[in-house]
C-alpha positions, 0 to 999 in steps of 0.5 A: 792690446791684442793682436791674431797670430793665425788663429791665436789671439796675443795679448800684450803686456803693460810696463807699469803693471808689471812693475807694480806687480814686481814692486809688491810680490817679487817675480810676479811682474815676470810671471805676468810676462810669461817668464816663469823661470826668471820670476822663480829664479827673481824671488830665490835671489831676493830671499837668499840674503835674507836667509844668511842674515841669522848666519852672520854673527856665528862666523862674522867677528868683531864690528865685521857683523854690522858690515855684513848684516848691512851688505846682506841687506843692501843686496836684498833691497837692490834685487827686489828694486832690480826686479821692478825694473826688468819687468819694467822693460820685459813688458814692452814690446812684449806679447804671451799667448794665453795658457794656464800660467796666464790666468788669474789664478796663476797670479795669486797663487805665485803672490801667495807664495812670494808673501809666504817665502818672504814672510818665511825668510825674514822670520828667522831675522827678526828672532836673530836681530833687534834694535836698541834706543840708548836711553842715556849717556853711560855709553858716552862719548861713542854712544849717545841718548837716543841712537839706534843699534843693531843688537843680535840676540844669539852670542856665540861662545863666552862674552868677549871682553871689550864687546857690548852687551845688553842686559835685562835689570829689573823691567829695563834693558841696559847696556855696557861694556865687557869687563874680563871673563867670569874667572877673571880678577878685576878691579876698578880704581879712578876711572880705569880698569885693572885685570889680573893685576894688570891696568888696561892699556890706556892712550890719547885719540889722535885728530884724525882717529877722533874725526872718524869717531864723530868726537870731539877731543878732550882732556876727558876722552881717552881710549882703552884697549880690552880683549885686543878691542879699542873703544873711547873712553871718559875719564879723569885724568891725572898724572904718573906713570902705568903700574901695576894694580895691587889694590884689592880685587874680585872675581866676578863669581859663577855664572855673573862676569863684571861690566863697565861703562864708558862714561866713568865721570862722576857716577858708578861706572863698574858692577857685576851682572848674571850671565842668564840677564843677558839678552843681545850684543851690540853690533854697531852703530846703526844711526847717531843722528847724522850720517857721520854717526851712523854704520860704526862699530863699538870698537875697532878689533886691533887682534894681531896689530900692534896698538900705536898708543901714547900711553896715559895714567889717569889715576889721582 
C-alpha cells in the first residue's frame, strides 16, 4: 500500500513480512519498519546471553551451572520470539518514507550481519559446552542408558570430589564420579569409599527426596556424601556400624586422581585415571526421558549445611 504526502510517496509496511523477517534475522523486521535503533538494540540483547554462556561455569558452582546455562538460554530464545512479535504489530499501521535504509541493499547488508554476529556469538558456546548420551548404567540409579547431559568442556581449578567428569579411554568417552584429589589416600571395600581413613558418609533417601530424584527407593539405593555434595548411590547393603577404614589403601599417584561409579553392584565400580583423559564435566541432567527427569543436577551441594542422614553401614 502506498499513499502521497505532498510530494512523497509513503509506502506501507506488511506484518507477517516483518515478522518473518524478524523470525530469520533478528532485528531486520524492525529495520523493514524504518526502526533501525530499535533492530541494533533487538539483535545486541538476543546476543548477549549468548555471550555470557562460556562465562557460566568460571563463576557459577555446583549444579547452579545448569540453572544458569538454561536461564541464559530461555532469555535468548524469548527475545528472539520477542522481537518477531513487535515487529508484528510496529508494521500495522505503519508507513516510511523511502530513503537509503529502505532499499534492498540495506536489508541484506543488516541480514548479514545479523547471521555474522549470531554465528560469532554462538561459537564460543559450542567450544564451551557439549552434549553427552549415557551409554550405560554405571551412573545408575540417577543416570541412566540414553540421557542427554550438558558437559562443559573447560574445568576450572582441580576435579572437585562428588563432581562428574568425562573422560576419554582408548577411542570412548566415559563418564564417572570424582573420588578424592590426587594426593588423597583412597580405598574401595564393599560398596563404599574410604578417604583418609575415613568412610564416606552414607544414609537413606527419605520418600519425598526420593520422589524428587525420579527414583524408585530400595534396599539398594543409598546416598553418599563427598566434597560437601550428596548423590544416590547402589550398593549392597549389610549391617554394623560406621568405623574407621584400616585396610590398605592408595594414592592415586602424580597427574591421575581415582573415580567411582554409582552403580557399585556386581561390577569394577572403583579406578584410576590420567588427568590429561579428561575431557568435560557433567553439569546436569538435560533430559532422562520425561519431564520429571529432565533439568537435574548430579548432585545436590549441601557446602555449609548440615546433612540430615540416617546414617548406614553397607559392609559385609
Amino acid at each position: 500500500m502506498e499513499r502521497i504526502i505532498g510530494t512523497v510517496k509513503e509506502r506501507g509496511r506488511r506484518p507477517v513480512l516483518a515478522a518473518l523477517l524478524s523470525f530469520f534475522f533478528t532485528g531486520l523486521g524492525q529495520w523493514y519498519c524504518g526502526e533501525a535503533a530499535r533492530a541494533v538494540v533487538l539483535l545486541l540483547l538476543r546476543l548477549l546471553p549468548i555471550l555470557c554462556l562460556p562465562f557460566i561455569p568460571f563463576y557459577a558452582q555446583g549444579g547452579r551451572v545448569l540453572c544458569a546455562f538454561a536461564v541464559m538460554l530461555v532469555a535468548s530464545l524469548a527475545i528472539w520470539l520477542g522481537a518477531s512479535i513487535d515487529a508484528f504489530f510496529l508494521a500495522r499501521n505503519r508507513s516510511i518514507v523511502p530513503g537509503l535504509a529502505a532499499r534492498p541493499w540495506a536489508y541484506l547488508l543488516f541480514a548479514l550481519l545479523s547471521l555474522i554476529c549470531t554465528a560469532g556469538a554462538l561459537m564460543p558456546a559450542r567450544a564451551t559446552y557439549g552434549l553427552y548420551v549415557q551409554r550405560d548404567d554405571a551412573m545408575g540409579p540417577l543416570l541412566r542408558r540414553g540421557d542427554v547431559l550438558l558437559v562443559s568442556r573447560f574445568i576450572a581449578g582441580p576435579p572437585a570430589p562428588g563432581s562428574v567428569l568425562v573422560y576419554r579411554e582408548g577411542e570412548r568417552e566415559m563418564i564417572s564420579r570424582v573420588a578424592a584429589q590426587s594426593a588423597d589416600r583412597v580405598a574401595a571395600s564393599g560398596s563404599m569409599l574410604a578417604v583418609r581413613g575415613e568412610f564416606l558418609p552414607l544414609g537413606i533417601y527419605n520418600d519425598s527426596e526420593v520422589r524428587s530424584l525420579g527414583l524408585t527407593n530400595s534396599t539398594e539405593l543409598f546416598y553418599e556424601v563427598n566434597g560437601g555434595r550428596k548423590y544416590p548411590v547402589k550398593g549392597d547393603s549389610g549391617s554394623g556400624r560406621i568405623v574407621r577404614y584400616r585396610g590398605p589403601s592408595n594414592e592415586a599417584g602424580p597427574g591421575r586422581i581415582f573415580v567411582a561409579d554409582d552403580n557399585r553392584l556386581g561390577r569394577e565400580w572403583f579406578h584410576g585415571i590420567a588427568i590429561e583423559s579428561i575431557t568435560g564435566r557433567v553439569e546436569g541432567l538435560i533430559w532422562g526421558g520425561s519431564p520429571g527427569r529432565s533439568m537435574m543436577g548430579v548432585f545436590v551441594d549441601k557446602h555449609g549445611k548440615a546433612v540430615d542422614m540416617n546414617r548406614v553401614n553397607i559392609l559385609d
